[in-house]
C-alpha positions in Angstrom: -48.7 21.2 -5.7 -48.6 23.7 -2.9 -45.3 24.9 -1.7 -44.5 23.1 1.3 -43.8 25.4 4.5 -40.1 25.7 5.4 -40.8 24.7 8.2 -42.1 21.2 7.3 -38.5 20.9 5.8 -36.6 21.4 9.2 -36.9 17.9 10.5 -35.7 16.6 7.2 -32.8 18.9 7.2 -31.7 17.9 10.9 -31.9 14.1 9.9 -29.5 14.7 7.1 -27.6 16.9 9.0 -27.6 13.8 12.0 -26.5 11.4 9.6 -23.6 13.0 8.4 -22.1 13.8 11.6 -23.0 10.5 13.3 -21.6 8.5 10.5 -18.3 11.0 10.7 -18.0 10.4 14.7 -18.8 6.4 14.0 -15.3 6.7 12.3 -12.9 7.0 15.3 -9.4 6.7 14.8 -8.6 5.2 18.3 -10.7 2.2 17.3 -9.7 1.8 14.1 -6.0 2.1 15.0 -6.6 -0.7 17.4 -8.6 -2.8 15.1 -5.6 -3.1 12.6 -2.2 -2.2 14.5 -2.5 -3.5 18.3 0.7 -2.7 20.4 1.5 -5.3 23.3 4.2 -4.7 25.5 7.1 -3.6 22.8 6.1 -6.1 20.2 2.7 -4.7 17.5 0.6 -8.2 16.6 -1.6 -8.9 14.1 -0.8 -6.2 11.6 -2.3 -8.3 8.9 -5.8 -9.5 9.0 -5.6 -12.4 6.3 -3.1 -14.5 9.0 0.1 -14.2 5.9 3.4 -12.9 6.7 5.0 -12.3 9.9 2.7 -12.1 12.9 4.4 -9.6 15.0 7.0 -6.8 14.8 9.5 -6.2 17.6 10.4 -2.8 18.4 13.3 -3.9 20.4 14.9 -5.1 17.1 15.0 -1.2 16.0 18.0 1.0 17.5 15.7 4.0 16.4 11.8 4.5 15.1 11.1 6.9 12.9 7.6 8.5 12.4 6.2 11.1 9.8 2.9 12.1 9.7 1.2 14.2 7.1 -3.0 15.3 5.9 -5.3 16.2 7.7 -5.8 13.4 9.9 -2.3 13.7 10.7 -2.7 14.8 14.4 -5.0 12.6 15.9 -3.2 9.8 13.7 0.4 10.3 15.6 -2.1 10.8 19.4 -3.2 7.2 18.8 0.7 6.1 18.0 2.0 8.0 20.7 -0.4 6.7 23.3 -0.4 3.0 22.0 3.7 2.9 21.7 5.3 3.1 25.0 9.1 3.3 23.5 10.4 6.7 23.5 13.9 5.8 22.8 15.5 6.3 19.3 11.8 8.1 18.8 12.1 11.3 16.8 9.5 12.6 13.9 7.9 15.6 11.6 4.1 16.1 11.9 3.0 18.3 9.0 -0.9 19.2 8.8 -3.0 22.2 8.3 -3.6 23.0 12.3 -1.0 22.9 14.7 -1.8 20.8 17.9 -2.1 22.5 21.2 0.2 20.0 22.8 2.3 18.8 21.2 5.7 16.3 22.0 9.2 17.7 21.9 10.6 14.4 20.0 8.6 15.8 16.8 8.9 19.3 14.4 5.6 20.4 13.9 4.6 22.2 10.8 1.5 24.2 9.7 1.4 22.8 5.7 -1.4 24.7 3.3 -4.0 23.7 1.9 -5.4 23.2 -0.8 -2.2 25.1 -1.7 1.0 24.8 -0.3 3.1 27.0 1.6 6.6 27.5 3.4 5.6 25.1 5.8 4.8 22.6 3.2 8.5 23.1 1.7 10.2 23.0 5.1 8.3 19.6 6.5 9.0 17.9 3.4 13.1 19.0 3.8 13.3 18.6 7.2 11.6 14.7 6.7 14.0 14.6 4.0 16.7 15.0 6.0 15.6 12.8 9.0 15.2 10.0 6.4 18.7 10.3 5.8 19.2 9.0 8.8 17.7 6.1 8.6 19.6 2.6 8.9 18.6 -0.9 8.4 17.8 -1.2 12.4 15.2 1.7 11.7 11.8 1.3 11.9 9.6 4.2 9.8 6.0 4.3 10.6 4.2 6.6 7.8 0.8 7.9 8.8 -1.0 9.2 5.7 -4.0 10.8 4.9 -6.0 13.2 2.6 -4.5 16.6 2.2 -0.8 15.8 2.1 -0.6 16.5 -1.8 -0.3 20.2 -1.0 0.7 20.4 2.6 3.8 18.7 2.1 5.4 19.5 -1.2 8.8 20.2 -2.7 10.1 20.4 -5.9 12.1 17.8 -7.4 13.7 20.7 -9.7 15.1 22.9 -6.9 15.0 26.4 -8.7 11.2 26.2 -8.9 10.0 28.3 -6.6 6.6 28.2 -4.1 5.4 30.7 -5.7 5.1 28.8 -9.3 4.5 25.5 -7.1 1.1 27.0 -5.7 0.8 28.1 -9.4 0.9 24.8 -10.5 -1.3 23.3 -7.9 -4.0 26.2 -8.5 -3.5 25.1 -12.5 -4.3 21.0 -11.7 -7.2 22.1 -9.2 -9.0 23.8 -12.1 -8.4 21.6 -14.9 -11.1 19.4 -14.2 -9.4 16.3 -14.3 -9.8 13.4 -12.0 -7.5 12.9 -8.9 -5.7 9.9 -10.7 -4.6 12.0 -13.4 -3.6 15.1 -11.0 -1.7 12.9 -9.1 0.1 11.8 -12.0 1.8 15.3 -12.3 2.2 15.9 -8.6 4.1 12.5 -8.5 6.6 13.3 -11.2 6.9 17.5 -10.3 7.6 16.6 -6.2 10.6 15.1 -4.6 8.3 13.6 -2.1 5.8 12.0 -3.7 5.8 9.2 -6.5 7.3 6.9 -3.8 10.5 9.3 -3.1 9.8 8.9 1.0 10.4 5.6 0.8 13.6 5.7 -1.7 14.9 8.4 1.3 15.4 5.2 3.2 15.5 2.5 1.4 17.5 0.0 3.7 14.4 0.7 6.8 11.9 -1.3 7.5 8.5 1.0 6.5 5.0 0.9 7.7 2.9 2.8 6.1 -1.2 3.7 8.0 -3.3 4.6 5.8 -6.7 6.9 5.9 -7.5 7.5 2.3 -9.5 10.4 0.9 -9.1 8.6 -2.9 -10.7 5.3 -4.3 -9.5 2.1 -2.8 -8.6 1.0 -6.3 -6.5 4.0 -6.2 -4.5 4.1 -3.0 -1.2 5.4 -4.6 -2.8 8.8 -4.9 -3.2 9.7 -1.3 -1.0 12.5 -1.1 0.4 11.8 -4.2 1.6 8.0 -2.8 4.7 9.2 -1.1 5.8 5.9 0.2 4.0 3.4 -2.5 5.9 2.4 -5.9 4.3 4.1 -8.8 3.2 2.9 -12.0 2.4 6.1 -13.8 4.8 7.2 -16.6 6.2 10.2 -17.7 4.2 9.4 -21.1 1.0 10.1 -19.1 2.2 13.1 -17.3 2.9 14.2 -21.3 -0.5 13.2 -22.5 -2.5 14.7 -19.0 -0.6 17.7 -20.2 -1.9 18.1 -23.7 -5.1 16.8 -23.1 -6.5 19.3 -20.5 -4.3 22.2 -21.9 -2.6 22.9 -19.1 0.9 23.6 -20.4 0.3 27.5 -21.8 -1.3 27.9 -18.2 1.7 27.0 -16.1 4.8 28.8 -15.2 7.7 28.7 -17.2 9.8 27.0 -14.9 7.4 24.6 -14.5 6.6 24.0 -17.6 9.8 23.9 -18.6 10.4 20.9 -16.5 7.4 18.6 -16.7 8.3 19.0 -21.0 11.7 17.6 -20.3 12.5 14.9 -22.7 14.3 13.3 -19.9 12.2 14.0 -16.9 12.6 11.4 -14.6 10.6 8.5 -13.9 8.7 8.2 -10.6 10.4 5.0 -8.5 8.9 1.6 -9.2 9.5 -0.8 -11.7 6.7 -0.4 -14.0 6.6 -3.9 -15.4 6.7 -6.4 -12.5 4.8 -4.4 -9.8 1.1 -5.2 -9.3 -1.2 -2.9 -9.5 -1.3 -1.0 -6.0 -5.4 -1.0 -5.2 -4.2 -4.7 -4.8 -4.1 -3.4 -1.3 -7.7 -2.9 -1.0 -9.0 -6.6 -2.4 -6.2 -8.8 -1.1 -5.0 -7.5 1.8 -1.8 -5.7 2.7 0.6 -8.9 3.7 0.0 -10.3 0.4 1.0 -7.2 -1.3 4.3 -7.5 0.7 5.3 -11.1 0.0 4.9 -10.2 -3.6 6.9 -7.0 -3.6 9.6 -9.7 -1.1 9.4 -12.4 -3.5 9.9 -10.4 -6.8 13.5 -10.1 -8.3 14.2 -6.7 -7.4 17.7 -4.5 -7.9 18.4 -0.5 -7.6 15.5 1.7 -6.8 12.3 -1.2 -6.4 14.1 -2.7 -2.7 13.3 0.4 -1.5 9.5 -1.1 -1.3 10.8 -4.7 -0.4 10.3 -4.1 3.1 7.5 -1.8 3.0 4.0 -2.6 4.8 0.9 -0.4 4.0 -2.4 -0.6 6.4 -5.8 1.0 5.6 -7.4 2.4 8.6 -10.6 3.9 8.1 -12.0 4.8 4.7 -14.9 6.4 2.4 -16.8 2.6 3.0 -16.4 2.9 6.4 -18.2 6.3 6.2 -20.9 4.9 3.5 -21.6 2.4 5.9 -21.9 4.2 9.2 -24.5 6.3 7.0 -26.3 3.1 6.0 -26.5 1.6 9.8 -28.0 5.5 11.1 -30.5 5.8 8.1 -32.4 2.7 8.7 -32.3 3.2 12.3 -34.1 6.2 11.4 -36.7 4.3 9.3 -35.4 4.8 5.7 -35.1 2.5 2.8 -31.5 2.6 1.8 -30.2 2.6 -1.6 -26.3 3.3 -1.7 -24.8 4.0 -5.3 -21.0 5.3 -5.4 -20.9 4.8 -9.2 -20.2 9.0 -10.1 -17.0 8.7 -8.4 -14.7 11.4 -9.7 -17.2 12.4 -12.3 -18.5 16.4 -12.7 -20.5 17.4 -10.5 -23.5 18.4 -12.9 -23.0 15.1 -14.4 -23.2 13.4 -10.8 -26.3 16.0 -10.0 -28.2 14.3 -12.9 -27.7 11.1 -12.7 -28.3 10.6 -8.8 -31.2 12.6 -9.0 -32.2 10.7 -11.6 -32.0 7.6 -9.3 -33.6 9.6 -6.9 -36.8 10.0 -8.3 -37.4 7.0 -9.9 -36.6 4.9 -6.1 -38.9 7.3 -3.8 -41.6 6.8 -6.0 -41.2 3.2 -5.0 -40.1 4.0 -1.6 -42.3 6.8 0.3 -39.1 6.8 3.1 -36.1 6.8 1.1 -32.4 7.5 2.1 -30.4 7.6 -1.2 -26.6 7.3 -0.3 -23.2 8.3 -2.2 -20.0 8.5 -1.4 -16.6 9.4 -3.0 -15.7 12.9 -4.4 -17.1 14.8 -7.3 -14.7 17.1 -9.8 -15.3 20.9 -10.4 -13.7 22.2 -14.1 -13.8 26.3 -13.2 -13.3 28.5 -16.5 -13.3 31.6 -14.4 -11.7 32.7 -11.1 -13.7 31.0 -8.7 -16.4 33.0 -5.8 -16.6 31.4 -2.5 -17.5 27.6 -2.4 -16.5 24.4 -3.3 -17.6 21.0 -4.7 -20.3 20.1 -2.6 -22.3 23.2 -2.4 -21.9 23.4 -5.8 -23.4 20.0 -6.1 -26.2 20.8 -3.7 -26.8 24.0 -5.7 -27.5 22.1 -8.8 -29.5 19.7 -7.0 -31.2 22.7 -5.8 -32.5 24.0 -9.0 -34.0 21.0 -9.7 -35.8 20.3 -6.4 -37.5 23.6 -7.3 -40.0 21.4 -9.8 -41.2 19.7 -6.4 -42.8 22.6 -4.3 -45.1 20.4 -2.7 -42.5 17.6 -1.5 -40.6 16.7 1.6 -37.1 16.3 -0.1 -33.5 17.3 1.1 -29.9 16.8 -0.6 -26.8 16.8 1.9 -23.6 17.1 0.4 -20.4 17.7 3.0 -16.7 16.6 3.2 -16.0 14.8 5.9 -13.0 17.0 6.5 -14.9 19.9 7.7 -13.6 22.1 4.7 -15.3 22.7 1.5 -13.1 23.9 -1.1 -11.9 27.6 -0.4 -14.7 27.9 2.2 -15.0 26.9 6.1 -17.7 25.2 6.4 -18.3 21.2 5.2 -21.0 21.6 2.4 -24.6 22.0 2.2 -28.5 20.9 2.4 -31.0 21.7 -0.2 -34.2 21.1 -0.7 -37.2 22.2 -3.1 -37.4 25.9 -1.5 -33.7 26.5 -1.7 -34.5 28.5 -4.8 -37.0 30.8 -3.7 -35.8 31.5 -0.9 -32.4 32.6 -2.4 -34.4 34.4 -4.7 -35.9 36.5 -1.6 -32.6 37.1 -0.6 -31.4 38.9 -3.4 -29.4 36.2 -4.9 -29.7 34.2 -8.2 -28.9 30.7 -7.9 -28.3 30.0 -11.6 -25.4 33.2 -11.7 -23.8 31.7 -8.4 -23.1 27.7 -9.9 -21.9 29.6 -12.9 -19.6 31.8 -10.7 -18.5 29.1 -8.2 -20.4 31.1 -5.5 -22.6 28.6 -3.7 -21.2 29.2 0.0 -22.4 33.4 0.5 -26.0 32.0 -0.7 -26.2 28.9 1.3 -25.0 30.7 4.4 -27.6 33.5 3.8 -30.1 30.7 3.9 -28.9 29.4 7.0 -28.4 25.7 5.1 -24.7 25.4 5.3 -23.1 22.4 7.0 -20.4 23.3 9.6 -18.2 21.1 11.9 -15.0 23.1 11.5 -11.7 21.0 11.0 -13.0 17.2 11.6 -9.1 16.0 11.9 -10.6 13.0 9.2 -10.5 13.2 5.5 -13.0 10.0 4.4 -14.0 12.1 1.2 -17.5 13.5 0.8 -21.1 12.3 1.8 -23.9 12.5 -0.1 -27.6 11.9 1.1 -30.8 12.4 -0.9 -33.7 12.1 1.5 -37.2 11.9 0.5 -39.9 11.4 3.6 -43.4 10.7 2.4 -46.5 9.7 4.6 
């Protein structure tokens, strides 16, 4: 076939590109806050969508109201409270996210938490929620807003002599094992004093709502930042086997180490026989998980959750979905397949390339959709990049056996950042290679050396929106356009 003119490939690339952003700005907090929490007058209604429970909350039955927010949609999460929720007495609050706000309300601390490692900001929000929770009575309401990120912007020990420096250690050691979020979350939940449902046992006698925007599975909501408020049902036998099986014990700090191989490290909170499994959430709806947990015979540690209510906002589907509305406005046959959830990101390459080829040879207009997040296992110190433009680079590579086509991969995070880079991810397509290759660079040596970003910005194919204030997981879109 004869190579087909870059600029032939420009149309394709701003579809992709118009995709992804439209289906990220379809995904509007406002809305979806007043979709699932609506506040009338001092009273929030219809919490639930399923009818169960009690219909309506009274904030005038609260001598004080509580609110933590924490990830990166933690901002514009506590706005849309602020502006919907007309009490200011009793309020008080901690905001912990990457970017502090440029206005920001004197009844709340703000702190600057890192990520995707932690830092003193990430130590002092969780102490100082720590302490506010402390305060908290039985006429307390806590509203918990939660989304992707807070793993390592909010983060404390539970052992106090470890230090940051062997906590960012640690975080750097589970970001490079290669294991999937479930199983890094296992560790983070029985290493932190915040996580593993710890919030929620800082006040146990408070009535606790919990809003959720998940960056993980829906059938795993107790990892979004490391479920600080939601009972756990890992073990410290997992967190043994997690450690063994991916090696990671000779790589961690001694202090660290030292703790997590405790014989009697402590159990995360939640009774691990009579809870049900969590991602209950996601298929039965939130009341019914509460009338369980209300319902269940519960003593010590597990009525900490008894009065706990958890909400899902806006999630990956939501995103999925927007994508699916905007490609078949733009004339596309849609095939969506989130199957290679959490699997490596060569292994996802294949197989949705695979799919790929065999649909568009069915379908000459064909928008192949993914969503969810693949995994990155780094056996070196990593260049600049992350896991989507190391997915689109190996998507690259093979695109190169289609010179003559109209193709184009998208991969982005819908949080604006792509691992230890600033932009979102990336768009290839079957000249990617060669013109890399013209540039001086060799695409093979940079997904061997995590190094995608320097070549994809070179090319002028990197995806930027800056900091989205969302964290939905990633997007990805194979397009093929055929007369």
């Amino acid at each position: 076939m004869t190579p087909v003119a870059d600029s032939a490939l420009d149309p394709l690339h701003a579809i992709a590109a118009e995709i992804f952003t439209g289906a990220l700005a379809a995904c509007d907090i406002p809305s979806a806050f007043d979709r699932r929490v609506r506040f009338e007058g001092g009273v929030i209604k219809r919490l639930w969508s399923d009818g169960s429970g009690p219909e309506e909350i009274n904030l005038a039955d609260f001598r004080r109201i509580f609110v933590v927010a924490m990830g990166k949609a933690a901002g514009p999460m506590l706005d849309v409270l602020l502006s919907r929720m007309k009490r200011r007495k009793g309020l008080r609050g901690i905001c912990c996210s990457k970017y502090l706000p440029a206005k920001r309300n004197w009844r709340f601390r703000y702190f600057e938490g890192g990520h995707p490692l932690p830092n003193e900001d990430s130590f002092a929000a969780a102490r100082a929620t720590l302490a506010l929770l402390k305060k908290a009575k039985k006429d307390t309401l806590v509203f918990f807003l939660i989304s992707g990120g807070g793993s390592a912007m909010f983060d404390l020990p539970l052992d106090p002599q470890i230090s940051l420096a062997d906590t960012i250690t640690f975080h750097e050691v589970l970001l490079a094992s290669g294991a999937p979020i479930h199983e890094i979350n296992t560790l983070r939940k029985h290493f932190s004093a915040v996580k593993g449902g710890r919030l929620a046992m800082a006040a146990p006698d408070a009535t606790k709502i919990s809003l959720l925007v998940p960056d993980v599975p829906l059938r795993s909501l107790d990892a979004l930042s490391s479920g600080p408020t939601s009972p756990d049902h890992t073990t410290v036998l997992e967190v043994h086997d997690i450690l063994a099986r991916y090696a990671m014990s000779e790589k961690l700090p001694p202090a660290v180490r030292g703790f997590l191989e405790r014989p009697d490290l402590p159990e995360s909170p939640g009774n691990k026989g009579w809870l049900p499994p969590f991602f209950a959430l996601a298929a039965r709806g939130a009341s019914q998980f509460r009338r369980v947990a209300a319902d269940a015979s519960m003593d010590g540690e597990n009525k900490a959750f008894r009065d706990s209510v958890f909400e899902i906002l806006l999630s990956s589907h939501d995103l999925v979905e927007n994508a699916r509305t905007l490609a078949q406005k733009a004339g596309y046959f849609v095939a969506v397949d989130n199957s290679c959830d959490d699997w490596d990101y060569a292994d996802a390459a294949r197989y949705l390339l695979g799919r790929f080829h065999e649909l568009r040879a069915i379908h000459p207009r064909l928008c192949l959709i993914s969503g969810g997040e693949v995994t990155v296992t780094m056996d070196r110190t990593p260049g600049a990049g992350g896991r989507n433009q190391q997915f689109a680079l190996a998507c690259a590579i093979d695109l190169a056996r289609y010179p003559g086509e109209l193709l184009t991969v998208l991969s982005a995070g819908s949080d604006g950042i792509d691992g230890n880079t600033r932009t979102a991810g990336a768009i290839a397509d079957p000249t990617t290679v060669l013109r890399a290759q013209a540039f001086g660079f060799g695409p093979e040596q940079s997904l061997r050396d995590f190094n995608a970003c320097p070549l994809f910005t070179a090319l002028g194919d990197s995806v930027v929106t800056g900091p989205t204030g969302q964290n939905l997981r990633d997007l990805r879109l194979l397009i093929a356009h055929r007369a």
